[in-house]
C-alpha positions in Angstrom: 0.0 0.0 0.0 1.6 3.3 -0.6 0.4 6.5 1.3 0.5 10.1 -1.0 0.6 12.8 1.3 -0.1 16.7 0.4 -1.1 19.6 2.2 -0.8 20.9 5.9 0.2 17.2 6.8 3.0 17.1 4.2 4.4 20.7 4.9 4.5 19.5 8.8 6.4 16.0 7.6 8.6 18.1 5.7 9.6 21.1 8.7 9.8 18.4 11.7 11.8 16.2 9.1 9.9 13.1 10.2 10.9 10.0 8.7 8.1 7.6 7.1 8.9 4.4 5.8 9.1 3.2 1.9 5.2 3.6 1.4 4.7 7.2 2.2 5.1 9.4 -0.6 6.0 13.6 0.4 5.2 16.6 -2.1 8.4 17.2 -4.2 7.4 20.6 -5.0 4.4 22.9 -4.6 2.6 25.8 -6.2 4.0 29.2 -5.1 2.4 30.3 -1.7 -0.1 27.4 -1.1 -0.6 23.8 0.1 -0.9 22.4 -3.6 1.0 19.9 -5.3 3.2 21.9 -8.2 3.7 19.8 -11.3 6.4 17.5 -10.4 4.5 16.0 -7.7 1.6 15.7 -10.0 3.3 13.9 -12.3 5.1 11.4 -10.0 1.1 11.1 -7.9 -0.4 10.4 -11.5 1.8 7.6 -11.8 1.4 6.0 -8.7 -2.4 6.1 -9.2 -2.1 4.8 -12.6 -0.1 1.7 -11.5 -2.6 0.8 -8.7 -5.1 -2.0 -8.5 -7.0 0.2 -5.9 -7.1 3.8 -4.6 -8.8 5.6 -1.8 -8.9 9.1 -0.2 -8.8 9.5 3.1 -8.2 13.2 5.1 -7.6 13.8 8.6 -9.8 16.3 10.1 -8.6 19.7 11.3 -5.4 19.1 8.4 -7.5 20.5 5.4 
């Protein structure tokens, strides 16, 4: 199962440095002055979908 992660959760990852394993998949880039995914990420997320036999969203509240 692999685990793409965006927005306030991602930015946090990123600040506190905080090591996931192998399935967990951090923003590489984002759009100027926002939470968003910039187009590498995109690309490397479009791929990852593409290659799954299932995919789900989940959000934690209060992280939006």
């Amino acid at each position: 199962m692999l685990f793409l992660v965006g927005g306030r959760v991602a930015v946090e990852a990123q600040e506190k440095k905080i090591a996931f394993k192998n399935n967990v998949v951090l923003p590489e880039d984002y759009i100027d002055g926002t939470l968003d995914i910039g187009p590498k990420t995109t690309e490397k997320y479009k791929m990852a979908i593409s290659a799954a036999s299932f995919s789900g969203l989940e959000r934690p509240d209060g992280k939006i």
